[in-house]
Biopython code that builds the backbone (N, CA, C, O; Angstrom):
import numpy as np
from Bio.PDB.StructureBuilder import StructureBuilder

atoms = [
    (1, "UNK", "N", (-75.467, -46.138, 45.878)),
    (1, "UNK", "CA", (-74.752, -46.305, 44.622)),
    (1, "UNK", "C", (-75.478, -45.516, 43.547)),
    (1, "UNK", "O", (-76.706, -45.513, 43.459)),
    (2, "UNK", "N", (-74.602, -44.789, 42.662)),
    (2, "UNK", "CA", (-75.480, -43.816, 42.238)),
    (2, "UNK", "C", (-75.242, -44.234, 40.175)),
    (2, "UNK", "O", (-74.178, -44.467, 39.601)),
    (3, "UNK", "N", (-76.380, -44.195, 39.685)),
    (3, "UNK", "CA", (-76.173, -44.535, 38.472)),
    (3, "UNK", "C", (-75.447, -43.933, 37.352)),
    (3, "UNK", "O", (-75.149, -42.787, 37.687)),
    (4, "UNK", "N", (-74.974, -44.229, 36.011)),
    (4, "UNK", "CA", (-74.178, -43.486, 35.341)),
    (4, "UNK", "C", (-74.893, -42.269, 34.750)),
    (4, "UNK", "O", (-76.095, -42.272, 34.481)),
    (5, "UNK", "N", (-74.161, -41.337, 34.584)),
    (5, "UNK", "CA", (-74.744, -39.939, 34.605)),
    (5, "UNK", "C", (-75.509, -39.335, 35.540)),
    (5, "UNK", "O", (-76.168, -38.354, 35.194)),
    (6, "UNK", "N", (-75.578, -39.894, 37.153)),
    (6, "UNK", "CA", (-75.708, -39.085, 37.983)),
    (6, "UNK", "C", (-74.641, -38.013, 38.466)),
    (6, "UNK", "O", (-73.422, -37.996, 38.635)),
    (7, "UNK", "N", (-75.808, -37.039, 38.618)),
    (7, "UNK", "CA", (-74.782, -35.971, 39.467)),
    (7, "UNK", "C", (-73.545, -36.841, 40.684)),
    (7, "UNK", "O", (-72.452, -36.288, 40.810)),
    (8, "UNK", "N", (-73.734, -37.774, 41.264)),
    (8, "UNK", "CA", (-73.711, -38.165, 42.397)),
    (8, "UNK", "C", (-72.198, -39.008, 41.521)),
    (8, "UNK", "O", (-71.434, -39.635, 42.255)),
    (9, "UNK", "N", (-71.984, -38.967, 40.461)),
    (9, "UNK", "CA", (-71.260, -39.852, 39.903)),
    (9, "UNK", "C", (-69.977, -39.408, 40.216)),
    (9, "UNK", "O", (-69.923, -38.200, 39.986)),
    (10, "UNK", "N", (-68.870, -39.862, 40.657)),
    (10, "UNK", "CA", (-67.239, -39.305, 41.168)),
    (10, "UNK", "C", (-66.276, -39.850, 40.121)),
    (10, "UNK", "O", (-65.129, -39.404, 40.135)),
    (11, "UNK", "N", (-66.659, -40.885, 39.094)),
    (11, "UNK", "CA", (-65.568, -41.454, 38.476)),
    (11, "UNK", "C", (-64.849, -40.255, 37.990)),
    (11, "UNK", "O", (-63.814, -40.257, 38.656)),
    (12, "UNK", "N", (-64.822, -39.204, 37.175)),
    (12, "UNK", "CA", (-64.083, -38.014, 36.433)),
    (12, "UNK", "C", (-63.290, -37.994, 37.657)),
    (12, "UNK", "O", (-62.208, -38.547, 37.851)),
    (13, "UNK", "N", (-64.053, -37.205, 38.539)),
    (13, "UNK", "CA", (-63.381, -36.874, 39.743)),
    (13, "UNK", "C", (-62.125, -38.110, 40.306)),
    (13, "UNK", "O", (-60.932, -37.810, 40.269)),
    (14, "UNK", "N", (-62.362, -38.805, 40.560)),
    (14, "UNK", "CA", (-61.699, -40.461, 41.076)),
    (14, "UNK", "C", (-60.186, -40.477, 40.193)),
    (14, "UNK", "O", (-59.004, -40.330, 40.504)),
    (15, "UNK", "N", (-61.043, -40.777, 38.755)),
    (15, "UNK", "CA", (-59.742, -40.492, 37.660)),
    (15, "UNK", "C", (-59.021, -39.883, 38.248)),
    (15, "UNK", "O", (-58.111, -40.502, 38.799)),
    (16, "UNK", "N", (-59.095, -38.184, 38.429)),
    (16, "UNK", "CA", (-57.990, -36.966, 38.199)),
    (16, "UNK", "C", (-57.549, -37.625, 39.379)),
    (16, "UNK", "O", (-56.599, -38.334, 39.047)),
    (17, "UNK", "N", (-57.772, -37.734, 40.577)),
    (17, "UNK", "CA", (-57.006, -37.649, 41.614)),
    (17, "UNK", "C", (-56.078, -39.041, 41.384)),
    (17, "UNK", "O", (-54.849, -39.061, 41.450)),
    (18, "UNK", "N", (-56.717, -39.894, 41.174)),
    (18, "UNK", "CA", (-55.794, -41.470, 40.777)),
    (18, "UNK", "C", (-54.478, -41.012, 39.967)),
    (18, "UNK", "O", (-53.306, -41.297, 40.213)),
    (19, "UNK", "N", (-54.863, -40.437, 39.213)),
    (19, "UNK", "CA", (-53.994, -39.840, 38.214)),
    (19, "UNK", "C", (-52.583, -39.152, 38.853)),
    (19, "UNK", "O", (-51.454, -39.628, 38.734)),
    (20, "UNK", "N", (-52.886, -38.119, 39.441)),
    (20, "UNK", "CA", (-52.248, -36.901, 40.151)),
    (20, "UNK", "C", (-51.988, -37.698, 41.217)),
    (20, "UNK", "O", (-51.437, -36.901, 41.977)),
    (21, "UNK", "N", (-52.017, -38.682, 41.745)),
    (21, "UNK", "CA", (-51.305, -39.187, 42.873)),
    (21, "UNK", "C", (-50.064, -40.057, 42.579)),
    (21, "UNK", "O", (-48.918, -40.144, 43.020)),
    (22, "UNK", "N", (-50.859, -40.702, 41.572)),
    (22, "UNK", "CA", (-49.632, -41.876, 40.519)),
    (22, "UNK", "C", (-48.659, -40.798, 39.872)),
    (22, "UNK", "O", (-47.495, -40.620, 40.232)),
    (23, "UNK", "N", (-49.354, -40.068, 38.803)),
    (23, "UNK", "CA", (-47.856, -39.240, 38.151)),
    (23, "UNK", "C", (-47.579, -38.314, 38.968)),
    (23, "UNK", "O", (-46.649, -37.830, 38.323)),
    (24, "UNK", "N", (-47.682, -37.324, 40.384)),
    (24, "UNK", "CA", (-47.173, -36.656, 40.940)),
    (24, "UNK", "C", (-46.655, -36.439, 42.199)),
    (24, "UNK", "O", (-45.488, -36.140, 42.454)),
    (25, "UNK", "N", (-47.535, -36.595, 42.954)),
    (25, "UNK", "CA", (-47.728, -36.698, 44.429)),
    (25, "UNK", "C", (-46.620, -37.862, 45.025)),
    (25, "UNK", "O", (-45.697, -37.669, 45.816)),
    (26, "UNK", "N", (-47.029, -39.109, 44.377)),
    (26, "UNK", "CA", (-46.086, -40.003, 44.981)),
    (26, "UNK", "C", (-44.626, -40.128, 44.866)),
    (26, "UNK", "O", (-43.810, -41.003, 45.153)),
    (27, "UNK", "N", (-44.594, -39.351, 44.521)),
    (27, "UNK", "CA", (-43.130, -39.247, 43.854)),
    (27, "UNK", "C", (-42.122, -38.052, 44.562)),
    (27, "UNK", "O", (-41.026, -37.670, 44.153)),
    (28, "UNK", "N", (-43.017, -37.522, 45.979)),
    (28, "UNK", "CA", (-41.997, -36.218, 45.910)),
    (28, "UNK", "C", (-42.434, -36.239, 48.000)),
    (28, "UNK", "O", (-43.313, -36.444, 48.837)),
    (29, "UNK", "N", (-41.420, -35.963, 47.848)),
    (29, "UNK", "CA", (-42.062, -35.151, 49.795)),
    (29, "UNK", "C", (-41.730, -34.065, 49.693)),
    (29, "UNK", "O", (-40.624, -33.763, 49.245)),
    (30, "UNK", "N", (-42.545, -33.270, 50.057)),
    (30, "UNK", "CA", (-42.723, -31.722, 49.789)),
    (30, "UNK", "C", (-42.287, -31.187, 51.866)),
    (30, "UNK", "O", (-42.404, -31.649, 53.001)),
    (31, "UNK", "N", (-41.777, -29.970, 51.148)),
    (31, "UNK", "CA", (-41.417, -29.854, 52.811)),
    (31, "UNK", "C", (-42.684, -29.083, 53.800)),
    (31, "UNK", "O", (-43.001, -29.143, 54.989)),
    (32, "UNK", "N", (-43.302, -28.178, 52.310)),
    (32, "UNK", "CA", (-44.384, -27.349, 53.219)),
    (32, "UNK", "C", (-45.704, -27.772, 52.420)),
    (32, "UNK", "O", (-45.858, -28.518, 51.453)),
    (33, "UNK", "N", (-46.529, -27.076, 53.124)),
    (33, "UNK", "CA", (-47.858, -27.450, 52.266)),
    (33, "UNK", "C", (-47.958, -26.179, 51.060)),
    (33, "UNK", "O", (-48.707, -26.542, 50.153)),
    (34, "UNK", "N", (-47.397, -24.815, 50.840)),
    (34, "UNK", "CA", (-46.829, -24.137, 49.603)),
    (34, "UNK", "C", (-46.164, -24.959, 48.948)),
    (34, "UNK", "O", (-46.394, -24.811, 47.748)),
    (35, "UNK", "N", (-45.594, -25.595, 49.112)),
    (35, "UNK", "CA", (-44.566, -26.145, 48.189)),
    (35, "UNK", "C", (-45.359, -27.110, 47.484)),
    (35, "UNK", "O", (-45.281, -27.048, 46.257)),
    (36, "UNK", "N", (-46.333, -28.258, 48.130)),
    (36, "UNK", "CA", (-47.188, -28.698, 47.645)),
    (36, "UNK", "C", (-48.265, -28.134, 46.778)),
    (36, "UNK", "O", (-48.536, -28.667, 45.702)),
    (37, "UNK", "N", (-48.763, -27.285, 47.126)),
    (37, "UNK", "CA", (-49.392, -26.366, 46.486)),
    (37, "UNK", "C", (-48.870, -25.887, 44.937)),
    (37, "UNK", "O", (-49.489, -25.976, 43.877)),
    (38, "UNK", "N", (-47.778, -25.454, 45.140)),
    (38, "UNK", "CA", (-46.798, -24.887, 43.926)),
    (38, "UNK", "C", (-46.941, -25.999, 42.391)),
    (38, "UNK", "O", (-47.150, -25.911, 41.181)),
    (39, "UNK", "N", (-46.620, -27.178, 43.622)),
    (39, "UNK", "CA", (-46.069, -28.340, 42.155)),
    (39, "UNK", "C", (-47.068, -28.826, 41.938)),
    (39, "UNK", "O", (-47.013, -29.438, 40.872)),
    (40, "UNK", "N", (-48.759, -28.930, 42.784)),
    (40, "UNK", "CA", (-49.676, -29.448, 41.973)),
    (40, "UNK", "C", (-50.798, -28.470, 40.925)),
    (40, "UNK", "O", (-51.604, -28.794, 40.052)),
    (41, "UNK", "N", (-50.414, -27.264, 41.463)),
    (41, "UNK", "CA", (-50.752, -26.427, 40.289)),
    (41, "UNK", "C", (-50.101, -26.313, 38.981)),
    (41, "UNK", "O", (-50.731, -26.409, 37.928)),
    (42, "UNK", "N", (-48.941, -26.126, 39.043)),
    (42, "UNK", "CA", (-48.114, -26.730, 37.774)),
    (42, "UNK", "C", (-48.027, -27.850, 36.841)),
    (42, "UNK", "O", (-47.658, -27.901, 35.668)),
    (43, "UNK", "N", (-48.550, -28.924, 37.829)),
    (43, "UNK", "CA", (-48.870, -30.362, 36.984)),
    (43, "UNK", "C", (-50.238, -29.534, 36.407)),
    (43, "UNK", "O", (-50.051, -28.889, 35.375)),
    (44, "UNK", "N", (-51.287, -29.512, 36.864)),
    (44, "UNK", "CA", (-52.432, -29.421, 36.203)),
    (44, "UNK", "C", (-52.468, -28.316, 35.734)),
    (44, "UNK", "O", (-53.327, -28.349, 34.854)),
    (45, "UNK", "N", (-51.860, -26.934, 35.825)),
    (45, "UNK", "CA", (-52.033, -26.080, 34.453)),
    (45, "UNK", "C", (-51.050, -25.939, 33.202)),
    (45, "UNK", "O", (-51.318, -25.388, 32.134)),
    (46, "UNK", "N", (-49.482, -26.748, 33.683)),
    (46, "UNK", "CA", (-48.484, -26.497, 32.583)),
    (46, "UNK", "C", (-48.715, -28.288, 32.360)),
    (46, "UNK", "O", (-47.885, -28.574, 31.497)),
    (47, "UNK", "N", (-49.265, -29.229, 32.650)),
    (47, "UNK", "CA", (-48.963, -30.443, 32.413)),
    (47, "UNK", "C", (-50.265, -31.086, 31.759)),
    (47, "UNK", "O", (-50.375, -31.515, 30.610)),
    (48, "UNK", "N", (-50.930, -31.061, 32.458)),
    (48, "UNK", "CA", (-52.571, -31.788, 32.537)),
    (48, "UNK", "C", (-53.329, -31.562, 31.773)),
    (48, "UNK", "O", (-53.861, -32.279, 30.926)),
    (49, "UNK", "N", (-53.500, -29.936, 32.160)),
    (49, "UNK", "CA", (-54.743, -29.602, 30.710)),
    (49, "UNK", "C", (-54.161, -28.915, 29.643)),
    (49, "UNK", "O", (-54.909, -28.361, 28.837)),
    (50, "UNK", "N", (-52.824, -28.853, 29.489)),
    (50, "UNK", "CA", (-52.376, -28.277, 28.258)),
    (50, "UNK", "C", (-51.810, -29.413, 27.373)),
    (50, "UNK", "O", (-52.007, -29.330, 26.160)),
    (51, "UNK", "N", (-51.173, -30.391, 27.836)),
    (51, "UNK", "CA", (-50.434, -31.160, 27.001)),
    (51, "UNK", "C", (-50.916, -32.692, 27.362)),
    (51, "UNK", "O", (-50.888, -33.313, 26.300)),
    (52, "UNK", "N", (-51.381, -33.617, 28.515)),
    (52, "UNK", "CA", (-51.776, -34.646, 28.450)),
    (52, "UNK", "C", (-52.654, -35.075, 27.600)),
    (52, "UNK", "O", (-53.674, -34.405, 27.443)),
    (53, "UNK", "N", (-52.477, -36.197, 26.913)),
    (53, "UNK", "CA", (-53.793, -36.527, 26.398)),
    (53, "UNK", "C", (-54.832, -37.792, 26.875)),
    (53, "UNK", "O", (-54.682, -38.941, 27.290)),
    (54, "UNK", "N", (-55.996, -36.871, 26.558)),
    (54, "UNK", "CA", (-56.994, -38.048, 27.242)),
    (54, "UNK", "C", (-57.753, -38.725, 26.042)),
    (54, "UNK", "O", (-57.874, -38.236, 24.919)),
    (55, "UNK", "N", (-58.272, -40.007, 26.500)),
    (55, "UNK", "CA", (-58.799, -40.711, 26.025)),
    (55, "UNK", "C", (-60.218, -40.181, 25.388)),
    (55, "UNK", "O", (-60.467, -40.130, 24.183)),
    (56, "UNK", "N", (-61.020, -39.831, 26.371)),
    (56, "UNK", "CA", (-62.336, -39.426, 26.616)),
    (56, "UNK", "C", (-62.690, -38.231, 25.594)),
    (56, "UNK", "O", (-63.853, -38.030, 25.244)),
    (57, "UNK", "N", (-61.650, -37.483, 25.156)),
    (57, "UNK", "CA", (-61.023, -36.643, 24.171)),
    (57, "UNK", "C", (-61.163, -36.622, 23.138)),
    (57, "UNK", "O", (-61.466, -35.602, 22.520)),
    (58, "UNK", "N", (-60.969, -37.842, 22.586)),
    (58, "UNK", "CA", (-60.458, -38.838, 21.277)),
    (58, "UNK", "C", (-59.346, -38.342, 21.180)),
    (58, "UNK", "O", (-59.089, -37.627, 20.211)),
    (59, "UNK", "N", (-58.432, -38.592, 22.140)),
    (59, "UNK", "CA", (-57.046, -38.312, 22.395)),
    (59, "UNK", "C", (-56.318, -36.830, 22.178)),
    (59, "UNK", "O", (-55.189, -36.842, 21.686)),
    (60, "UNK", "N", (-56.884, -35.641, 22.507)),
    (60, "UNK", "CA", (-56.511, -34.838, 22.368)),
    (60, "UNK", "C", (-56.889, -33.727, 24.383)),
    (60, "UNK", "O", (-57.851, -33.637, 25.145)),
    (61, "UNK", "N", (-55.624, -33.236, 24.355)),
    (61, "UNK", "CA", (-55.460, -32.439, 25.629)),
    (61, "UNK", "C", (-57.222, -31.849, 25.884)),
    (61, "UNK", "O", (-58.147, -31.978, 25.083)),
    (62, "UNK", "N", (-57.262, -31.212, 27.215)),
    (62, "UNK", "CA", (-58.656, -30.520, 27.626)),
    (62, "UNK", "C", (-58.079, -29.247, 26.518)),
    (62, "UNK", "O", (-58.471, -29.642, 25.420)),
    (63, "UNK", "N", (-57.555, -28.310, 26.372)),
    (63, "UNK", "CA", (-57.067, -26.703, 25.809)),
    (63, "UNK", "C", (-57.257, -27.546, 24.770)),
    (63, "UNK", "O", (-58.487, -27.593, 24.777)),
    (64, "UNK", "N", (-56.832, -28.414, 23.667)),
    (64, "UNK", "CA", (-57.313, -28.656, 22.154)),
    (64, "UNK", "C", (-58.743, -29.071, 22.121)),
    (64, "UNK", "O", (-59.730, -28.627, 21.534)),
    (65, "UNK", "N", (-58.577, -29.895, 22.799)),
    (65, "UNK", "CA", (-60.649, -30.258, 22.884)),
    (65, "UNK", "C", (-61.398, -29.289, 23.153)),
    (65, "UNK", "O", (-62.548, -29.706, 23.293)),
    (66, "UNK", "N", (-61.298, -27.822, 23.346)),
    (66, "UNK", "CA", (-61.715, -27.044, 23.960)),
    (66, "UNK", "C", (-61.723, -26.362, 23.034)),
    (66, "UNK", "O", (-62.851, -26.036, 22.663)),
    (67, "UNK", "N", (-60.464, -25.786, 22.170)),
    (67, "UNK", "CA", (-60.570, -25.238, 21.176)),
    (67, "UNK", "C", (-61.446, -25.661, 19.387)),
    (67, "UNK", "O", (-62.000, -25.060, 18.466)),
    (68, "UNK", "N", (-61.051, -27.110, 19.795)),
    (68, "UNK", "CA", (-61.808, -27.618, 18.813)),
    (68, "UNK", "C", (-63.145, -27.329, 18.757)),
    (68, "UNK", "O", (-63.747, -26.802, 17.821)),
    (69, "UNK", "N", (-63.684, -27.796, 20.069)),
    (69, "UNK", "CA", (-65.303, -26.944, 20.735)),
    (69, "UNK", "C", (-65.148, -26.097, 20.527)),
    (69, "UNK", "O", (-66.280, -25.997, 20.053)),
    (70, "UNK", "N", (-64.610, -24.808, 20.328)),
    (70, "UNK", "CA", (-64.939, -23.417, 19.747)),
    (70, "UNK", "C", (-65.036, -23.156, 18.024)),
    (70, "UNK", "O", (-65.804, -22.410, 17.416)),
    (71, "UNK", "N", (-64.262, -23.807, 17.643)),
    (71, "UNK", "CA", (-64.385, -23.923, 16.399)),
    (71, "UNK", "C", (-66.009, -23.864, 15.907)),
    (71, "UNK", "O", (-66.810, -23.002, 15.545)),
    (72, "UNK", "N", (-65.981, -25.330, 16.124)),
    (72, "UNK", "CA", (-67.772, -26.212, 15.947)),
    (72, "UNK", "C", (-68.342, -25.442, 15.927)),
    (72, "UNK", "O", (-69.004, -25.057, 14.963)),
    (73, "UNK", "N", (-68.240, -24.715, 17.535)),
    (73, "UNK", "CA", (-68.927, -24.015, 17.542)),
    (73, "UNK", "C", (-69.705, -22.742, 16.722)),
    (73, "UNK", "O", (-70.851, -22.431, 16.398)),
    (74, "UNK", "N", (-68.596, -22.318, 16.626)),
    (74, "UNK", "CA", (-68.391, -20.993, 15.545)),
    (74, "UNK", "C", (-68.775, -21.380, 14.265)),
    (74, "UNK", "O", (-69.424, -20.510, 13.685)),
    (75, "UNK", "N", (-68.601, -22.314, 13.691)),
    (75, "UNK", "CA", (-68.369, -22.809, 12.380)),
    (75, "UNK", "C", (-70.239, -23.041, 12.508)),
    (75, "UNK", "O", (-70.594, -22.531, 11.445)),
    (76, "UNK", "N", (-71.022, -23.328, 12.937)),
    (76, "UNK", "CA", (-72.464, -23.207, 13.325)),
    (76, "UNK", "C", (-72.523, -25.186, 13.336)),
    (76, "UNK", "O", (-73.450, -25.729, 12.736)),
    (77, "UNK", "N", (-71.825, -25.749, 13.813)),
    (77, "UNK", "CA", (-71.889, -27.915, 13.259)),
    (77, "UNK", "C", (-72.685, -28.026, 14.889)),
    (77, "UNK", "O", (-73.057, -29.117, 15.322)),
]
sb = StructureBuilder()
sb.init_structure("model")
sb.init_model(0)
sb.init_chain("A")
sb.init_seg("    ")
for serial, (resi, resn, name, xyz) in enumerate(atoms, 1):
    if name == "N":
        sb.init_residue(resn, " ", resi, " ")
    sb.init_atom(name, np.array(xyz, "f"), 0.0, 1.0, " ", f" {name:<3s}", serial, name[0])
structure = sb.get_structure()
């Protein structure tokens, strides 16, 4: 059992897939494994990290939290 903020830690990981199984996966029978392929790349680059929002965030998508981090950045904070 590995403590919080270990490398060894899977919750992030755990999340996404919990996630992507509940809003996507379960919901569809795919005929090929492309086809699978197709629609879970689409959830997570037109769905997930552009427009979901996360908590962990302070409620804003990964691409705004990201940009916001550039800002900061730039801005020297």
């Amino acid at each position: 059992m590995s403590r919080r903020g270990n490398c060894h830690d899977n919750a992030v990981a755990e999340s996404f897939f919990q996630l992507l199984k509940r809003e996507k996966i379960r919901r569809h029978r795919y005929r090929t494994r492309d086809q699978a392929r197709r629609d879970i790349f689409e959830y997570i680059e037109l769905f997930y990290n552009p427009k979901r929002k996360h908590t962990n965030n302070g409620m804003l998508s990964p691409v705004d939290f990201e940009h916001r981090q550039r800002k900061l950045e730039t801005a020297g904070v």
